[in-house]
N, C-alpha and C positions, 0 to 999 in steps of 0.2 A: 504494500500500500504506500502511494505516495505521502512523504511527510507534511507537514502543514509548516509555516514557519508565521510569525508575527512580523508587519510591518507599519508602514506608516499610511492612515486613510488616504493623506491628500496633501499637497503643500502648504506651506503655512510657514508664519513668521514670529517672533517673540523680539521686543522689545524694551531696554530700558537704560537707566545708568548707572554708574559707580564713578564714585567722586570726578563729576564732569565727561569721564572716558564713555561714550555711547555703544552698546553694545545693541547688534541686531542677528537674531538667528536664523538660518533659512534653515527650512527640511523640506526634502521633497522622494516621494518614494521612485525608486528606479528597477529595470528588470536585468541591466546588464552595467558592467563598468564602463563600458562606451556614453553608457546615460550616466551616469554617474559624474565623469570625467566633464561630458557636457556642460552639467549643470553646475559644477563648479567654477569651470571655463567663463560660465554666462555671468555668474555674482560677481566675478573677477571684474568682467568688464563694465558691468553695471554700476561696480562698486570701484570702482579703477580709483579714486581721490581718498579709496579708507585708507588706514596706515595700516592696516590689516585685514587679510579674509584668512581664513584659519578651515581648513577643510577636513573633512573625517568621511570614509564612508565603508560598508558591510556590505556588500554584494555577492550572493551563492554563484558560484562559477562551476563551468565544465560537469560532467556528468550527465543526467536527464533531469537535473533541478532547477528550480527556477531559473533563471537569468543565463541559462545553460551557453556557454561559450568555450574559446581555449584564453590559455594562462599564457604569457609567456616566459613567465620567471615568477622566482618568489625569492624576495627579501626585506628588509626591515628599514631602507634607507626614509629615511621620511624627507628627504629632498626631491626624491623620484616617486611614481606611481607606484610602486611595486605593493605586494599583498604578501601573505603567511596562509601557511594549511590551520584548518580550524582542527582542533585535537579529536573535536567531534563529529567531523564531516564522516560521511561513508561515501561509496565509489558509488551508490546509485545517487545522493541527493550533491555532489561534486564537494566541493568546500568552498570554504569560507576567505574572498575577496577583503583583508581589510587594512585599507590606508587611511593616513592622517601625517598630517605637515603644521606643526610651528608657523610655517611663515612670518619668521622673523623676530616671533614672541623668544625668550628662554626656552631654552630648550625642555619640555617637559611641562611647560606650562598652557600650552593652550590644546595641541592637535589628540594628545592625548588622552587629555582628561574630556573632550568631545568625544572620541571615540568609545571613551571609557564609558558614557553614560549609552549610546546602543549598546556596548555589548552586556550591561549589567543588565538591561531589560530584553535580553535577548532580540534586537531588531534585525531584521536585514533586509536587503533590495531596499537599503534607503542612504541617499548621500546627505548633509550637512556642510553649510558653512557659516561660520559667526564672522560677521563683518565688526571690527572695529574701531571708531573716530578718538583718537588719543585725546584727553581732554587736558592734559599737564602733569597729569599726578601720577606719579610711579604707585602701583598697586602691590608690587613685590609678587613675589612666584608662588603663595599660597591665593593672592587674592586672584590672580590669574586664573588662576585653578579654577577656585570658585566661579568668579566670572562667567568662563569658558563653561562650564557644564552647568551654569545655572540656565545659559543663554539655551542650550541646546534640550535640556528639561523640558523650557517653558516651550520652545518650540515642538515639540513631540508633542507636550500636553492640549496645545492648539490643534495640532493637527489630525490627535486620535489613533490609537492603535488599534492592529484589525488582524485576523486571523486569513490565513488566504492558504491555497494550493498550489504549488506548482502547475504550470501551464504548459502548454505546448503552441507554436501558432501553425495552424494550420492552412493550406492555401489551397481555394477549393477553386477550378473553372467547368463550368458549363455550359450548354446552351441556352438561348430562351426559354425555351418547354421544358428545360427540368429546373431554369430559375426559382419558379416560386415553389416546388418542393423543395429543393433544398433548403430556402429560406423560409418554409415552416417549421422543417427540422430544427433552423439554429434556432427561432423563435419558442420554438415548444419546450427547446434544451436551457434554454434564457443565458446561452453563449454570447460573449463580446463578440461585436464581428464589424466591419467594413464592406459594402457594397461596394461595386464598380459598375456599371452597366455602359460596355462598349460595344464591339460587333459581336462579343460571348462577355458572360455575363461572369464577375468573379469576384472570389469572398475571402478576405483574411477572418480566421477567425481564433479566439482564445480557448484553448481546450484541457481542460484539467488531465494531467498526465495520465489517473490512473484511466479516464474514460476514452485516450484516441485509438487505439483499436477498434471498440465498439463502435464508433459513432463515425470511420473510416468506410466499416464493413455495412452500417447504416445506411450511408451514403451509399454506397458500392449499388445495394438491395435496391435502393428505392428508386434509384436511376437505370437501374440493369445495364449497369457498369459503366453507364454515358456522361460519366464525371473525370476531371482531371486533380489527383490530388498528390501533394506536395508537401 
């Protein structure tokens, strides 16, 4: 059976200050480190005048688990991307993606103690960054701390945590005339999906790992085999 993992419902921000320094959290949930990386990438530049963006993120890699992709190294540099195996991963749910960067803070004082607060409440497929406006006053390396994981707290607590499945996407093409059955199917399944209706008619769709088999051979059945799937 596929595992379940906890993530974050939806993006969201947290706000506030410490002796003048403005601190703001983003979280936003992700299904791969390429989104992950993205969204870090975007606060950068959004946030391009902080003195700080401070990034942390948990993303299940490789295997048939969520956010399933390939790795192409694993280390601990927190100047680069890189990730660590999660102690607890197994080979079907892949492992565990997790970076985090200082950015400029002490070392040990910001990327960390963000990452620290997903992995204490077990998060993943979710990236984080705390932007921060220096407001004069040196905080020292415990108030850092605090700061840093208070910021990334409040943002999770905004955003809401939510139980989910591994997925699979699946890519469905048809004709017209087996269009609207197949889109009863995903409908009846209450599957995420994408329409496209060009010269053949075609469907991205979200599919919980343990059900693509079944709902392939579904497909297969109800079309009598006049589906293209991927």
């Amino acid at each position: 059976m596929s595992r379940t993992y906890l993530t974050v419902a939806e993006p969201a921000t947290a706000e506030f200050v410490v002796q003048g320094s403005e601190f703001i959290g983003h979280v936003r949930p992700v299904d791969s480190v390429d989104a992950a990386e993205a969204f870090v990438d975007a606060v950068d530049e959004e946030y391009a005048d902080a003195t700080h963006n401070v990034p942390a993120y948990r993303v299940r890699v490789g295997g048939t688990g969520a956010g399933a992709g390939t790795d192409a190294g694993a280390g601990t540099d927190a100047n680069a991307r890189t990730g660590t195996d999660d102690a607890d991963a197994t080979a079907d749910s892949g492992f565990l993606r997790e970076y985090s960067s200082d950015d400029g803070e002490p070392s040990g004082s910001a990327g960390k103690p963000a990452l620290n607060v997903l992995a204490q409440q077990k998060i993943e497929n979710c990236a984080v960054v705390v932007t921060r406006y220096y407001g004069g006053t040196n905080l020292g390396v415990g108030g850092l701390v605090r700061a840093y994981s208070r910021a990334v707290k409040e943002a999770v607590e905004e955003a809401g945590i939510v139980e989910e499945r591994p997925h699979e996407t699946v890519s469905i093409g048809v004709e017209y005339d087996d269009s609207g059955t197949v889109r009863g199917i995903l409908e009846s399944e209450g599957y995420e999906f994408e329409a496209d209706y060009q010269a053949s008619v075609s469907f991205e769709v979200q599919v919980p790992l343990a059900e693509v088999d079944a709902f392939r051979d579904r497909l297969r059945s109800a079309t009598s085999g006049r589906v293209d799937l991927e």
